[in-house]
DORORO-11444 format. One line per 4 residues: number of its first residue (from 1); their letters; for each residue x, y, z of N, C-alpha, C, O. Coordinates in Angstrom, 1 decimal. Last residue first. Layout:
N
NUM = A = X:Y:Z:X:Y:Z:X:Y:Z:X:Y:Z ~ ...
END
This chain:
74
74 = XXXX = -47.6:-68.1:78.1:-47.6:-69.5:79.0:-48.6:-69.5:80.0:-48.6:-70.5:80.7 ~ -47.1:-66.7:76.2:-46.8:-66.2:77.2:-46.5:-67.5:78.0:-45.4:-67.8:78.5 ~ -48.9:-67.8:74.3:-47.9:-67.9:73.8:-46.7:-67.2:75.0:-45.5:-67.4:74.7 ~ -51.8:-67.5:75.7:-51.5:-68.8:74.9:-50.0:-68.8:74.8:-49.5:-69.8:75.2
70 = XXXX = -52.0:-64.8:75.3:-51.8:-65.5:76.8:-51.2:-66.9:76.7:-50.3:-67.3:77.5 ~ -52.0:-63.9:73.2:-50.8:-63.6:73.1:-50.8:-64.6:75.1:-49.9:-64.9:75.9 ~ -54.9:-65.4:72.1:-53.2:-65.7:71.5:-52.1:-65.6:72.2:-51.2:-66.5:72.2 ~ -55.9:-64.1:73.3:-56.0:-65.1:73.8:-54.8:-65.2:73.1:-53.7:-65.1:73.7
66 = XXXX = -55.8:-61.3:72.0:-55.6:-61.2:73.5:-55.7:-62.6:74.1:-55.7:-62.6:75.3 ~ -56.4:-62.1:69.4:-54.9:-61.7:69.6:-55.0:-61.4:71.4:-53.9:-61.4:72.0 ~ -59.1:-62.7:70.1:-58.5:-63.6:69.5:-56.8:-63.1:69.9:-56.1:-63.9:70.5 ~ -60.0:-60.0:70.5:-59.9:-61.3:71.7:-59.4:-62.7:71.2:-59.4:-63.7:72.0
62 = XXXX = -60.0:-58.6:68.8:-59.4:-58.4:69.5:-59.0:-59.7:70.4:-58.0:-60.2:70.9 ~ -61.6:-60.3:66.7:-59.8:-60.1:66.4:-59.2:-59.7:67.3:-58.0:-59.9:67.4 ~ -63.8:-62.0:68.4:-63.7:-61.3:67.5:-61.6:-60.6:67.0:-60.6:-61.2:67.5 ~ -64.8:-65.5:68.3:-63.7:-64.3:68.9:-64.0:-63.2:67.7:-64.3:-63.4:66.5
58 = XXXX = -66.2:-66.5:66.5:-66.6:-66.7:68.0:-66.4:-66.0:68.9:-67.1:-65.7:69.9 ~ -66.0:-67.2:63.7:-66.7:-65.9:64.5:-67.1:-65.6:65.8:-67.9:-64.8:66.2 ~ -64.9:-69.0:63.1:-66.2:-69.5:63.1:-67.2:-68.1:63.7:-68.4:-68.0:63.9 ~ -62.5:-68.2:63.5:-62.6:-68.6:61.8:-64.5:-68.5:62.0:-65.2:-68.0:61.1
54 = XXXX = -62.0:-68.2:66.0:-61.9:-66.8:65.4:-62.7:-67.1:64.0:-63.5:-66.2:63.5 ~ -62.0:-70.9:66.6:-63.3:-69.7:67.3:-63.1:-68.4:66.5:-64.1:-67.7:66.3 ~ -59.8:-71.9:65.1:-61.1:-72.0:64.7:-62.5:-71.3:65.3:-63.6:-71.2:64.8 ~ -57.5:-70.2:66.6:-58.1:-70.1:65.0:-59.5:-70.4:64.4:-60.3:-69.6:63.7
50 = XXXX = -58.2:-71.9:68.6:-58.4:-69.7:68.9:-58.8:-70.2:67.6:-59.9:-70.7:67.3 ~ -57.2:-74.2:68.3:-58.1:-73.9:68.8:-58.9:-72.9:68.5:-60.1:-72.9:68.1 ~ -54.5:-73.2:67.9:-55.1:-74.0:66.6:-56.6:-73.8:67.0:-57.3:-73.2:66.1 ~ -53.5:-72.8:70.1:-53.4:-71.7:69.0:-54.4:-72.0:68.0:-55.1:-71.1:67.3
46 = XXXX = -53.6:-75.5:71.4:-54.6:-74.1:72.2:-55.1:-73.0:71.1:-56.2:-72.5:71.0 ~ -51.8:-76.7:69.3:-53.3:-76.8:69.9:-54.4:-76.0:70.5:-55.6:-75.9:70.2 ~ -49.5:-75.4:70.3:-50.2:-75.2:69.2:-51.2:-75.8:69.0:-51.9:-75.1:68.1 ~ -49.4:-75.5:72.9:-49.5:-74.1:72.6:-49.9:-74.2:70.7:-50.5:-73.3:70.1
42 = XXXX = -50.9:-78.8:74.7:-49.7:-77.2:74.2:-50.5:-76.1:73.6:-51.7:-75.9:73.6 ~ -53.4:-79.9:75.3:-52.9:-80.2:74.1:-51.6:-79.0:73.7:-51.4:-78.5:72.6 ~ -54.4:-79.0:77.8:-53.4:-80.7:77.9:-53.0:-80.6:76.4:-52.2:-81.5:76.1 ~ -56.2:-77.5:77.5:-57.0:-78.9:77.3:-55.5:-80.1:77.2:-55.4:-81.2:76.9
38 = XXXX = -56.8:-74.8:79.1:-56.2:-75.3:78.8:-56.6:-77.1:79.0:-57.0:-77.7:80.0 ~ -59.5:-71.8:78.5:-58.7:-73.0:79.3:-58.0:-73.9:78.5:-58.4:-74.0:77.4 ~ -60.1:-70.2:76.9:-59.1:-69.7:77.2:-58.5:-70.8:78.7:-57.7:-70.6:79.6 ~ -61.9:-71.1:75.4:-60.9:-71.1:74.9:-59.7:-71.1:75.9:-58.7:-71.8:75.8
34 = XXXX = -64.4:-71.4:77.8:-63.6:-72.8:77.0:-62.0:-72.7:76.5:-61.1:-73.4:76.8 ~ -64.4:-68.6:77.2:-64.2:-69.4:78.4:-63.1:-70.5:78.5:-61.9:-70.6:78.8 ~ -65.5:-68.5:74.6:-64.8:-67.7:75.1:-64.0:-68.4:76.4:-62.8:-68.6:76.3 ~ -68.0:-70.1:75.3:-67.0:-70.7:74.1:-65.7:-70.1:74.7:-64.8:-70.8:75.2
30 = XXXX = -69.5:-69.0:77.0:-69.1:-70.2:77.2:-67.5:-70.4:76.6:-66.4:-70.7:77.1 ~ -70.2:-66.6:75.6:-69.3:-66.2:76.8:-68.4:-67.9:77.2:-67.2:-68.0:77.5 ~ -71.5:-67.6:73.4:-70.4:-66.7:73.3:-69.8:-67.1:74.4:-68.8:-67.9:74.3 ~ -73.9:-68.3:75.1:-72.9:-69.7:74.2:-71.8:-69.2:74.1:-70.8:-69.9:74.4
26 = XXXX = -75.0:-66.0:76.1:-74.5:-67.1:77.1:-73.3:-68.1:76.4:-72.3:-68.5:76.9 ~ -75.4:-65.0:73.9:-74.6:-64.0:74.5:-73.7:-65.4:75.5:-72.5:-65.8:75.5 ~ -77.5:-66.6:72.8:-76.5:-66.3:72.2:-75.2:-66.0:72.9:-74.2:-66.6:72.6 ~ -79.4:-65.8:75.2:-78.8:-67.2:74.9:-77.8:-67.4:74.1:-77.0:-68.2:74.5
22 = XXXX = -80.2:-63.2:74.6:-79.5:-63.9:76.1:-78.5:-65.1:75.7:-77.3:-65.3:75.8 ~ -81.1:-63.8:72.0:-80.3:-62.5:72.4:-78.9:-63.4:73.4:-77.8:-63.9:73.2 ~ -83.6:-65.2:73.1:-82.3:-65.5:72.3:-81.3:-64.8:72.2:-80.3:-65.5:72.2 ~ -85.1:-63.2:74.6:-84.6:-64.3:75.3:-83.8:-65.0:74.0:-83.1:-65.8:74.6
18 = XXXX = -85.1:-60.9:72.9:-84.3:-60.8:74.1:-83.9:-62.5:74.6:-82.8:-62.8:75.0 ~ -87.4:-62.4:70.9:-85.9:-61.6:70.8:-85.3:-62.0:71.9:-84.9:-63.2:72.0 ~ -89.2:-62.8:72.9:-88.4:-64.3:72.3:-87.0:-63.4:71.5:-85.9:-63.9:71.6 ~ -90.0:-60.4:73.4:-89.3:-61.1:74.7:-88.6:-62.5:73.9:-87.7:-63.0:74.4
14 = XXXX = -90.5:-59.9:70.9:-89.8:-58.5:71.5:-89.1:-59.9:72.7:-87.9:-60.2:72.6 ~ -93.0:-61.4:70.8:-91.9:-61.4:69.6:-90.8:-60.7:70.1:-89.9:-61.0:69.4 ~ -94.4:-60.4:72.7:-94.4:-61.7:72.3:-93.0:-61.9:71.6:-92.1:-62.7:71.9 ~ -95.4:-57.9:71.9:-94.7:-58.5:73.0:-93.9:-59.9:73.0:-92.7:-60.0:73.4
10 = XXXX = -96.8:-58.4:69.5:-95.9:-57.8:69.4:-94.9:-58.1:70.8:-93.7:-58.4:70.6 ~ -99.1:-60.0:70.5:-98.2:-60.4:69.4:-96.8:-59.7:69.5:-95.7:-60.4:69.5 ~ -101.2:-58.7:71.8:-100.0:-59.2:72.5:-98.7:-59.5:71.8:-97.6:-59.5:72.3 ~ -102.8:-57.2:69.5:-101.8:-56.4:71.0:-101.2:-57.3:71.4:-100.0:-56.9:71.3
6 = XXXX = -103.1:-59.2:67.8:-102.8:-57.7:67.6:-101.7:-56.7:68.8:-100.7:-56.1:68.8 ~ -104.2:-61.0:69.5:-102.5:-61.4:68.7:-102.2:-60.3:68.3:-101.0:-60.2:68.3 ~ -106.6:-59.4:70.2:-105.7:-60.4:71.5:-104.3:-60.4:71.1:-103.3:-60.1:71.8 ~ -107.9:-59.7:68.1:-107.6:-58.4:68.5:-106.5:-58.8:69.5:-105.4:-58.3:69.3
2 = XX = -108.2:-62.3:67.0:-107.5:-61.8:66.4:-106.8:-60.0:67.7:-105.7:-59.5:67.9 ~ -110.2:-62.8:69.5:-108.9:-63.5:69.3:-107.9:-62.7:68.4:-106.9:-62.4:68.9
END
């Protein structure tokens, strides 16, 4: 048994990486998404919105000023 957690253990730990990794990546992409639809609340709502994805680290500054500037465009 011990020998078994020896060799597989490490596998083990490598694929629950990656499979949170994924999942991460997935909520990111969601949120990002989300932002960049419109909830019926204008442009300072939408803006207000970004702020708090950016504040919470969701966006990073590029994609925060590249939602911004679509947000203020129309």
């Amino acid at each position: 048994m011990f020998v078994y957690l020896i060799v597989r253990g490490r596998g083990t730990g490598a694929r629950g990486s990656q499979r949170a990794h994924r999942y991460e990546e997935e909520v990111r992409s969601f949120v990002r998404e989300a932002a960049g639809t419109t909830g019926g609340t204008g442009h300072v709502g939408e803006r207000s919105g970004l702020a708090e994805l950016k504040h919470r680290r969701d966006l990073t500054q590029g994609e925060y000023e590249q939602a911004k500037a679509k947000v203020l465009v129309g």
